[in-house]
KEDREN-558259 format. One line per 10 residues: for each residue x negated, y, z negated of C-alpha. Coordinates in Angstrom, 2 decimals. Each point is the difference from the previous one (the first is absolute). Layout:
N
X Y Z; ...
REM end
This chain:
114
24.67 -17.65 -8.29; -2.05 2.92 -1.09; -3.00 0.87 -1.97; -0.78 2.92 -1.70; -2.04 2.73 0.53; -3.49 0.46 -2.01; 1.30 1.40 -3.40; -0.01 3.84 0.15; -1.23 0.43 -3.42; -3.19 -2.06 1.52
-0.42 2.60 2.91; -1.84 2.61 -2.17; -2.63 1.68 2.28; 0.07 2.01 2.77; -2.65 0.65 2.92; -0.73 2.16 3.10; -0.40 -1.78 3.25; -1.56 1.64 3.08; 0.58 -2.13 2.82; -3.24 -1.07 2.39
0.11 1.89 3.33; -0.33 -1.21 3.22; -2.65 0.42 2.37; 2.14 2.43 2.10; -2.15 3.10 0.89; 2.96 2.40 -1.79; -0.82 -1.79 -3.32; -4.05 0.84 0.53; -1.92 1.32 -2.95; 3.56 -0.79 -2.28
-0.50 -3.61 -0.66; 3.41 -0.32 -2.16; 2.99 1.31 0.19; 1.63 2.06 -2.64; 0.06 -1.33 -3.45; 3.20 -1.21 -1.42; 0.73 -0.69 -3.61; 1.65 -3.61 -0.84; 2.29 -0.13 -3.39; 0.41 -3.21 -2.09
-2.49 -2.37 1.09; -2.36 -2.27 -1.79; -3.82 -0.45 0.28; -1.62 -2.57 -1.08; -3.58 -0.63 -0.11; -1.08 -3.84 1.50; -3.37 -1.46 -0.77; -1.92 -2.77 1.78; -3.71 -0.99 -0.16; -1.36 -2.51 2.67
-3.49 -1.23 -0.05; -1.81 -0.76 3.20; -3.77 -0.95 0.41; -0.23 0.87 -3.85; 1.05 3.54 0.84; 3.35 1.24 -1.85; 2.46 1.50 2.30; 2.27 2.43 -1.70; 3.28 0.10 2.12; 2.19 2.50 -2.63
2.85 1.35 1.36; 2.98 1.89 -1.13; 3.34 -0.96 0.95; 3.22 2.51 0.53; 3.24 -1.73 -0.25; 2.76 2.34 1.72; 3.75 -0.79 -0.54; 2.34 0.07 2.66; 2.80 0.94 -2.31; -1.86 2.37 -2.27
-3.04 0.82 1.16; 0.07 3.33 2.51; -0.07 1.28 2.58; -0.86 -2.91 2.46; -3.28 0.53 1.65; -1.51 -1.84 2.93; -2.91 -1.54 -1.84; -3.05 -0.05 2.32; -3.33 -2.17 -0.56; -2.37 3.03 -0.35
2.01 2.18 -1.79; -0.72 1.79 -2.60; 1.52 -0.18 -4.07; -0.93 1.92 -2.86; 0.92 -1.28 -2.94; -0.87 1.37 -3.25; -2.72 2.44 1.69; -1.89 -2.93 1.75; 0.46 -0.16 3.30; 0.53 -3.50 1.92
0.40 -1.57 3.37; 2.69 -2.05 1.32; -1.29 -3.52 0.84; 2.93 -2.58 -0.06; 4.08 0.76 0.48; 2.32 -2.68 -1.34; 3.44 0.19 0.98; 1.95 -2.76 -2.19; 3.26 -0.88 0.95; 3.24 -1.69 -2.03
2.91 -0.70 1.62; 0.50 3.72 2.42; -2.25 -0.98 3.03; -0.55 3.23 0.81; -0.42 1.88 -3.11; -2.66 -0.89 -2.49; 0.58 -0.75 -3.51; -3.38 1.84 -1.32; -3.34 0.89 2.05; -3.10 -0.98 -1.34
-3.12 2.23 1.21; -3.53 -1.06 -0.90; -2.49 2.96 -0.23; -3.82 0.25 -0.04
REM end
């Protein structure tokens, strides 16, 4: 059985990634790494409103959907990293790895950013 990838005429944006350092006292004062443009991706911006104690809560996010056919090159996608995107940078808050039938290679990422 097989599924797919994410239509590559639906992967139309690209983004840089600079992946969140760690602690280590090498990385100190250069809190990401190197930036690295992605190619044929798609971003998508997610709304949701909550109301709590008659306050609004605006939890807007922007969602990246990477490819693991098209999309490239692979990237270890790290909560804290940072994406820019259309000038406006964002933070990595929420990886996704969704599977179909290869158990160890994703069919797409999904990355929620802030």
């Amino acid at each position: 059985m097989h599924i797919d990838p994410i239509p590559y005429q639906t992967l139309i944006h690209s983004v840089t990634y600079e992946e969140k350092l760690s602690g280590n006292s090498w990385s100190a004062g250069n809190e990401f790494d190197s930036p690295v443009t992605i190619n044929h991706v798609l971003v998508q911006p997610s709304s949701q409103f909550a109301v709590n104690n008659r306050e609004e809560l605006d939890q807007s996010s922007t969602v990246l959907f990477f490819d693991s056919t098209y999309s490239s090159p692979l990237v270890n996608f790290v909560k804290g990293s940072k994406i820019t995107f259309n000038n406006q940078e964002m933070y990595v808050s929420k990886v996704d790895e969704l599977y179909a039938f290869d158990p160890d290679i994703p069919h797409h990422i999904e990355v929620q950013m802030k």
